[in-house]
N, CA, C and O atoms as a GROMACS GRO file, in nm:
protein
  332
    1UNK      N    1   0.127  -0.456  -0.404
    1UNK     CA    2   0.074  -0.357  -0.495
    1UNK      C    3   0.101  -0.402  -0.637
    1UNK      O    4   0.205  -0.461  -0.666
    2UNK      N    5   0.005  -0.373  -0.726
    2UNK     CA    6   0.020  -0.435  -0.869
    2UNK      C    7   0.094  -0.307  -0.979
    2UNK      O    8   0.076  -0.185  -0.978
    3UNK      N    9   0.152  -0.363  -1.038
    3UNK     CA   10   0.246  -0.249  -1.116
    3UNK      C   11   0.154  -0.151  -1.151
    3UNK      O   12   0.176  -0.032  -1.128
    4UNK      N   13   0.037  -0.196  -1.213
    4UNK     CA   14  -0.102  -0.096  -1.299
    4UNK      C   15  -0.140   0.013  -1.203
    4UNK      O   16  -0.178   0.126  -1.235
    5UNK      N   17  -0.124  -0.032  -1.082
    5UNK     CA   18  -0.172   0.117  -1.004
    5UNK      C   19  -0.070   0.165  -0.977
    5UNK      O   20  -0.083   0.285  -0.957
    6UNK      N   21   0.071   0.115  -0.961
    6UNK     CA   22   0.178   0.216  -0.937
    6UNK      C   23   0.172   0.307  -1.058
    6UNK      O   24   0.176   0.429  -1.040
    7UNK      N   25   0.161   0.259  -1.176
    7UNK     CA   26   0.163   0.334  -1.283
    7UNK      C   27   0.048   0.443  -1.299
    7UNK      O   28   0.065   0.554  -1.350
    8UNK      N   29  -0.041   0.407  -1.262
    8UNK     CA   30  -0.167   0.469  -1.255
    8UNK      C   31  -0.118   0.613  -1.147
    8UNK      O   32  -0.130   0.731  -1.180
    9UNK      N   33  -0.088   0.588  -1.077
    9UNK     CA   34  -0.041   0.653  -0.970
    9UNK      C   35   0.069   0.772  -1.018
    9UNK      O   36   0.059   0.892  -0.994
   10UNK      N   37   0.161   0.714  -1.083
   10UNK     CA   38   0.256   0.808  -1.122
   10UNK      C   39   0.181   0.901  -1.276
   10UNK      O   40   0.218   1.011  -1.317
   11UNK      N   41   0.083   0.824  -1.329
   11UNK     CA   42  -0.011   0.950  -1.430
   11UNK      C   43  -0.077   1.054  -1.346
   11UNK      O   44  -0.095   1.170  -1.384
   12UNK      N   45  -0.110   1.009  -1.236
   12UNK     CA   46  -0.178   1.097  -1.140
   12UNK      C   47  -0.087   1.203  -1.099
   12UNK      O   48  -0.138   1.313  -1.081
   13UNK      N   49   0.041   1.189  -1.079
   13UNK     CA   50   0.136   1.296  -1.009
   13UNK      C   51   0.235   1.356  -1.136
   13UNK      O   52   0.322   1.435  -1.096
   14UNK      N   53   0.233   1.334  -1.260
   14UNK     CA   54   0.246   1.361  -1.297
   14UNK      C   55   0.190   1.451  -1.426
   14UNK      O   56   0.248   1.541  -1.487
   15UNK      N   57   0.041   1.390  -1.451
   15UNK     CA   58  -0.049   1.487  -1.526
   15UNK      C   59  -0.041   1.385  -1.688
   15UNK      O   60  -0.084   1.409  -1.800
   16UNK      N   61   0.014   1.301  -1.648
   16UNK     CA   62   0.026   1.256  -1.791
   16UNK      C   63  -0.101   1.209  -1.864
   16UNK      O   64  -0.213   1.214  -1.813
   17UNK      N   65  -0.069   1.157  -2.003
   17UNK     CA   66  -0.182   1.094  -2.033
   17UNK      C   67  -0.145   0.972  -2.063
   17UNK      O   68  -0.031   0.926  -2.060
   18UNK      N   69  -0.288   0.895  -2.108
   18UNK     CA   70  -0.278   0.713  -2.124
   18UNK      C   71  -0.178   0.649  -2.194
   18UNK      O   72  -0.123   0.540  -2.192
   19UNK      N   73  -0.173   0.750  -2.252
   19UNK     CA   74  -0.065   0.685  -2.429
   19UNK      C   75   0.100   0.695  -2.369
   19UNK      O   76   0.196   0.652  -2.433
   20UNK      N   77   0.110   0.766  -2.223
   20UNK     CA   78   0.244   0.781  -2.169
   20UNK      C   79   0.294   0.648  -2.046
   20UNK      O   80   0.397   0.584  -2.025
   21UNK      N   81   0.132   0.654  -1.977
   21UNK     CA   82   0.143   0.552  -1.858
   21UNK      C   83   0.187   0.410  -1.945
   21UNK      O   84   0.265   0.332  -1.891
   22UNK      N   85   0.129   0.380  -2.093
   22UNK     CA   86   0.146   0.264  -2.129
   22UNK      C   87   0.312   0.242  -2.167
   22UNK      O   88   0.358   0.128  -2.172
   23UNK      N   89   0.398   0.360  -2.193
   23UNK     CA   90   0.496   0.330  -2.214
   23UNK      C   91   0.579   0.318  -2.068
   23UNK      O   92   0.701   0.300  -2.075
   24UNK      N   93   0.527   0.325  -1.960
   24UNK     CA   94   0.597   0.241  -1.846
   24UNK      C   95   0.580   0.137  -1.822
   24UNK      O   96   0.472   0.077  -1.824
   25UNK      N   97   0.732   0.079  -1.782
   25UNK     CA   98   0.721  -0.081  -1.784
   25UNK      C   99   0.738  -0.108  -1.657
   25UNK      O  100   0.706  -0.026  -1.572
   26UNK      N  101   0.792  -0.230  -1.625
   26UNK     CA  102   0.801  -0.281  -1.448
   26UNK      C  103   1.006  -0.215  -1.474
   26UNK      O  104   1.086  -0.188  -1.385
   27UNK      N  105   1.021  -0.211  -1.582
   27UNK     CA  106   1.174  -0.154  -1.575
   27UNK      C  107   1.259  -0.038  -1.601
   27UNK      O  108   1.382  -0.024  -1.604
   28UNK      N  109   1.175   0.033  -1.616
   28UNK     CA  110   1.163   0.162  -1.636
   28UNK      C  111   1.195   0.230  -1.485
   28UNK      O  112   1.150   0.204  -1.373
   29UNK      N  113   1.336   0.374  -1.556
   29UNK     CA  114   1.382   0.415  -1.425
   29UNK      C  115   1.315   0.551  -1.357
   29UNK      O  116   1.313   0.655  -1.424
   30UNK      N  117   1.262   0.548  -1.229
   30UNK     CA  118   1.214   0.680  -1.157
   30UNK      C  119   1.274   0.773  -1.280
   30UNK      O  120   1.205   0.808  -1.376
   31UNK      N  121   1.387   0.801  -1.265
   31UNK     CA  122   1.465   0.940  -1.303
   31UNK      C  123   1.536   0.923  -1.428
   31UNK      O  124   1.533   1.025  -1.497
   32UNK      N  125   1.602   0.818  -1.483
   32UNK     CA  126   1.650   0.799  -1.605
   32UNK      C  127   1.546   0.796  -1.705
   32UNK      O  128   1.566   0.884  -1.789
   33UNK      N  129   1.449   0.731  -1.727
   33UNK     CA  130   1.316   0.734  -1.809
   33UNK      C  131   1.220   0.768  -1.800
   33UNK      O  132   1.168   0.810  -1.903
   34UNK      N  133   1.159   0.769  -1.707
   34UNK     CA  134   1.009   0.882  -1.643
   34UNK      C  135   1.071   1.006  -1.603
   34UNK      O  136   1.004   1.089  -1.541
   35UNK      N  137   1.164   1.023  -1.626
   35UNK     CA  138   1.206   1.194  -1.592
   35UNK      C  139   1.126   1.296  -1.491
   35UNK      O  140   1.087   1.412  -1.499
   36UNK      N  141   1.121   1.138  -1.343
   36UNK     CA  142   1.022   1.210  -1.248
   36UNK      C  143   1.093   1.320  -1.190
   36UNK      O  144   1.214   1.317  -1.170
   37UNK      N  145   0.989   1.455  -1.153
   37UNK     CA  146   1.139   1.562  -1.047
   37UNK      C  147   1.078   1.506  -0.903
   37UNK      O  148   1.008   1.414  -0.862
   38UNK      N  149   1.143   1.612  -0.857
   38UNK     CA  150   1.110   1.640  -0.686
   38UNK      C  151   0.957   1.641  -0.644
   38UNK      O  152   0.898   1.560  -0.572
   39UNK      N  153   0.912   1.748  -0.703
   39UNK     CA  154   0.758   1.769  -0.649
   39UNK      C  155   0.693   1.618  -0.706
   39UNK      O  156   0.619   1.555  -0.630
   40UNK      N  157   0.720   1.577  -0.816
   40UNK     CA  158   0.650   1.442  -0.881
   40UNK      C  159   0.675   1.362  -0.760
   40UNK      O  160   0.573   1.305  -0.722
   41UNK      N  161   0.779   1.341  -0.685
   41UNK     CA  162   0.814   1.202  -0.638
   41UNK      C  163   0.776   1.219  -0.493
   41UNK      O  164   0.788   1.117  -0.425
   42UNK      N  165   0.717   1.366  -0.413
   42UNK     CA  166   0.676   1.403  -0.340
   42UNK      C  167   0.532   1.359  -0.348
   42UNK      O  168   0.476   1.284  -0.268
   43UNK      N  169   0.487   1.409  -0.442
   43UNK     CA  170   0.326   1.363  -0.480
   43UNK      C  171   0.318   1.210  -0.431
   43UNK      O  172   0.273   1.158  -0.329
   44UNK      N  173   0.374   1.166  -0.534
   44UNK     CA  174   0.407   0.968  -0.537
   44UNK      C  175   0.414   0.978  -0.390
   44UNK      O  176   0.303   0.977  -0.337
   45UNK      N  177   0.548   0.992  -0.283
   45UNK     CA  178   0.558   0.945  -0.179
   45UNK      C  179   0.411   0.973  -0.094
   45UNK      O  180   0.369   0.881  -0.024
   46UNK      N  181   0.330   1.106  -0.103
   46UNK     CA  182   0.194   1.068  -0.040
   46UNK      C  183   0.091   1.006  -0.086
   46UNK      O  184  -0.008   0.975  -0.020
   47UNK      N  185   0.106   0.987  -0.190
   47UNK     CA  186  -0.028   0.823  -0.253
   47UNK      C  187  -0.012   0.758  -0.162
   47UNK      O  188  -0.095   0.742  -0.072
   48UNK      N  189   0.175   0.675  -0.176
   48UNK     CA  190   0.163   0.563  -0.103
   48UNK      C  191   0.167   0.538   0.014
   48UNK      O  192   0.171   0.428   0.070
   49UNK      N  193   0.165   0.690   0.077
   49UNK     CA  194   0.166   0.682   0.204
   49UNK      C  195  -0.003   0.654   0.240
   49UNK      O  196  -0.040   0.553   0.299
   50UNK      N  197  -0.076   0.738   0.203
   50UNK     CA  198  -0.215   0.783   0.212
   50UNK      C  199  -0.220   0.611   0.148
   50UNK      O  200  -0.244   0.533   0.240
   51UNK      N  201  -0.210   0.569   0.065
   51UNK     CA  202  -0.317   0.461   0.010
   51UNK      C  203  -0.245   0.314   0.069
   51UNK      O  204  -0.314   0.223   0.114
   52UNK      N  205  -0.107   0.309   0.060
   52UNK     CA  206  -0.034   0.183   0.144
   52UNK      C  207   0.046   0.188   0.253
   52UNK      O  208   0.129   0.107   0.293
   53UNK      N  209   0.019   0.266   0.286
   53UNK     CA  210   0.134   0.324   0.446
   53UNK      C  211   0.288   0.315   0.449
   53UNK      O  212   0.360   0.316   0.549
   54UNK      N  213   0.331   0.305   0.293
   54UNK     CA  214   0.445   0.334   0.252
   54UNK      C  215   0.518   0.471   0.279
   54UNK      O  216   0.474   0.583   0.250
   55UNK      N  217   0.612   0.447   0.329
   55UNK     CA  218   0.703   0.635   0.341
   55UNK      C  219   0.845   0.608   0.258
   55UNK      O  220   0.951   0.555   0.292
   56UNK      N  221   0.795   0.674   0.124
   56UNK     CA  222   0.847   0.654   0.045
   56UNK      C  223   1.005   0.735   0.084
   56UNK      O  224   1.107   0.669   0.065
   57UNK      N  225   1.015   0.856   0.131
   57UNK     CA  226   1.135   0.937   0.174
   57UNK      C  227   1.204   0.839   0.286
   57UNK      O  228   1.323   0.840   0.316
   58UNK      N  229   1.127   0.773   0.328
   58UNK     CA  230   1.250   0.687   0.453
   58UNK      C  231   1.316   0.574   0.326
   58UNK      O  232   1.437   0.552   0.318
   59UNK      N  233   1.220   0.512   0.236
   59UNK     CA  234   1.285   0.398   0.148
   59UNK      C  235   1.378   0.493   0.081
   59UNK      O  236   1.469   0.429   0.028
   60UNK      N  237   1.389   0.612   0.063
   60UNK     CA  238   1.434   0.694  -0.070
   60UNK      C  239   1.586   0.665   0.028
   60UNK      O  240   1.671   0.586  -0.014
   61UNK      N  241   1.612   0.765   0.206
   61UNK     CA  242   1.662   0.789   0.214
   61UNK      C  243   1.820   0.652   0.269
   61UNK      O  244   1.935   0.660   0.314
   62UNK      N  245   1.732   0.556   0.231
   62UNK     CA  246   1.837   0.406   0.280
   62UNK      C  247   1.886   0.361   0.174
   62UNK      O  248   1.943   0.252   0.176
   63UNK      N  249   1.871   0.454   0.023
   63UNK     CA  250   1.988   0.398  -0.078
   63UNK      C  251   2.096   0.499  -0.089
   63UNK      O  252   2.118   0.602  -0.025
   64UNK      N  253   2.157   0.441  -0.186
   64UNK     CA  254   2.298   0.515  -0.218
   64UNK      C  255   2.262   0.604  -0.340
   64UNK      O  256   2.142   0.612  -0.366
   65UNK      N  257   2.343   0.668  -0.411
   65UNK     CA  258   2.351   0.758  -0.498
   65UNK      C  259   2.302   0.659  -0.644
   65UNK      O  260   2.195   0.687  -0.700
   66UNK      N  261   2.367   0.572  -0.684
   66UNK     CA  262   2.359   0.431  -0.764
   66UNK      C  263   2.218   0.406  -0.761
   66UNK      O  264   2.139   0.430  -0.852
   67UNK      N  265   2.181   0.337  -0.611
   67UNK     CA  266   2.075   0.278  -0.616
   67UNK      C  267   1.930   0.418  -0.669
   67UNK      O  268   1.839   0.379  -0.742
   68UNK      N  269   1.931   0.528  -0.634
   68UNK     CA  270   1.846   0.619  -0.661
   68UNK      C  271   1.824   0.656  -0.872
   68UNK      O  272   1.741   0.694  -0.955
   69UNK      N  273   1.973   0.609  -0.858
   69UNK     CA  274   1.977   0.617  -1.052
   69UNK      C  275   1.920   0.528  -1.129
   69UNK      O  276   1.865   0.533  -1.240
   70UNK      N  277   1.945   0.435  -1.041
   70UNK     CA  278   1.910   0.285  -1.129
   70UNK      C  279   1.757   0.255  -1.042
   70UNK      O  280   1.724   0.138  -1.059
   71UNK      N  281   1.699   0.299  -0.992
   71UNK     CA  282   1.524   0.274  -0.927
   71UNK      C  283   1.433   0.258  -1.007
   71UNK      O  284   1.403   0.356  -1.076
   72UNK      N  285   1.372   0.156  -1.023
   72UNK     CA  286   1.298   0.092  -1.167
   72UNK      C  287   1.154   0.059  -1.097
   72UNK      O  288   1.171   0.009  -0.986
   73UNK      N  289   1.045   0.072  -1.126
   73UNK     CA  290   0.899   0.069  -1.108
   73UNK      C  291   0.922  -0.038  -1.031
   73UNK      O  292   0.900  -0.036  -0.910
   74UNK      N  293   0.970  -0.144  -1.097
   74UNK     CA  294   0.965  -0.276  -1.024
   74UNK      C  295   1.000  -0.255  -0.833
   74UNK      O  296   0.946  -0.262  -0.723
   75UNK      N  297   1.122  -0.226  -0.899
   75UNK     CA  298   1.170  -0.195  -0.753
   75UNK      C  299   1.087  -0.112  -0.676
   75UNK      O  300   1.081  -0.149  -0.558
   76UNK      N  301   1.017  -0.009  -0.704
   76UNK     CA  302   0.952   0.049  -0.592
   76UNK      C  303   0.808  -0.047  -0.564
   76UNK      O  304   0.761  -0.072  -0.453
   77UNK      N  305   0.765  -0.081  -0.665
   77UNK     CA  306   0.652  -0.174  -0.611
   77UNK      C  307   0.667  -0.249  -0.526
   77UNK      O  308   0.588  -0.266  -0.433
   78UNK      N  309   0.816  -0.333  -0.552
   78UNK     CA  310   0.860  -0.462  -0.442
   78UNK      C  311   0.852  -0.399  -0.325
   78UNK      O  312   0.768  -0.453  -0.252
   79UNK      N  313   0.901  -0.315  -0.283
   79UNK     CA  314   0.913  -0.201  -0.156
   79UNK      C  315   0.800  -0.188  -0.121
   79UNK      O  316   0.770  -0.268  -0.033
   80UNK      N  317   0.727  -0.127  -0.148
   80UNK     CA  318   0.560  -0.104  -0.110
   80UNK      C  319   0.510  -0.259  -0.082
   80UNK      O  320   0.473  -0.326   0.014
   81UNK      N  321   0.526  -0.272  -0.196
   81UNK     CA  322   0.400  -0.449  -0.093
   81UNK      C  323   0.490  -0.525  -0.024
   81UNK      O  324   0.446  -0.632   0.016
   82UNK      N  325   0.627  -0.494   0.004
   82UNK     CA  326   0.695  -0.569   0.125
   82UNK      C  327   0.683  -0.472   0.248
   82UNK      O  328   0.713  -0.512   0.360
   83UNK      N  329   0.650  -0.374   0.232
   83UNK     CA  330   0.600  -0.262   0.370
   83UNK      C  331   0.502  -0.264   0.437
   83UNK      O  332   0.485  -0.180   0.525
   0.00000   0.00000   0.00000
């Protein structure tokens, strides 16, 4: 999966606009900098389920407390196109 549609993806579940998606990077954190909540990351987990057969709540639920803080675009992309 290419970062542009993850990003694309998270304007979609989140409502944002263009001028916001551009300030996400590949390093930018779920929750420290996109200040995604619950329902946001619910949304997200059925894109990628529906569009890459990703289950984002099983990847969510195999990190640690750490790893969920520090979760950076990058990282979830790697996840998805290694799924």
């Amino acid at each position: 999966m290419l970062l542009g549609e993850l990003a694309g993806m998270l304007r979609e579940v989140t409502s944002a606009d263009a001028a916001w998606v551009a300030t996400v990077t590949p390093d930018s954190r779920l929750d420290g900098d996109l200040w995604l909540d619950s329902l946001e990351l619910a949304a997200l987990g059925a894109l990628l389920r529906e569009r890459y057969g990703f289950d984002l709540p099983a990847y969510l639920a195999g990190l640690d407390l750490d790893q969920l803080i520090e979760l950076r675009v990058k990282d979830l992309a790697a996840a998805a196109a290694a799924a």
